[in-house]
C-alpha positions, 0 to 999 in steps of 0.5 A: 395078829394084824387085826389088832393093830386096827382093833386096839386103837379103835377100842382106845379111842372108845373108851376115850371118848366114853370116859370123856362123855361121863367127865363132862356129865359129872362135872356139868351137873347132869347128876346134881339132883336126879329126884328134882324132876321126880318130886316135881310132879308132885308139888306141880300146880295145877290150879291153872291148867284146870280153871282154863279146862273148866272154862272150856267145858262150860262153854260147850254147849250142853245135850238135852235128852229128848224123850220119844 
């Protein structure tokens, strides 16, 4: 019985803070569009990342096969 009186007011406070942590996600837009991220990978453009890679790739220097 006496470890109620440190449990209940432990559990409280958790729920507490818990509840406060969920007011704070909803109402600062933590769940506004939670498919933005998702949907961003598809129209992500590219055309940059590959025209530096391939310039990279043509600066290599290229490997002649030696026959024997």
């Amino acid at each position: 019985m006496e470890s109620l009186y440190l449990l209940l007011p432990m559990s409280l406070v958790v729920v507490g803070l818990t509840a406060g942590l969920l007011w704070w996600a909803v109402f600062s837009g933590q769940y506004d569009d939670p498919d933005e991220a998702a949907q961003s990978i598809l129209t992500d453009d590219d055309s940059t990342v590959d025209a530096s890679r391939d310039e990279n790739v043509a600066r290599l220097p290229q490997r002649t096969k030696h026959r024997s």
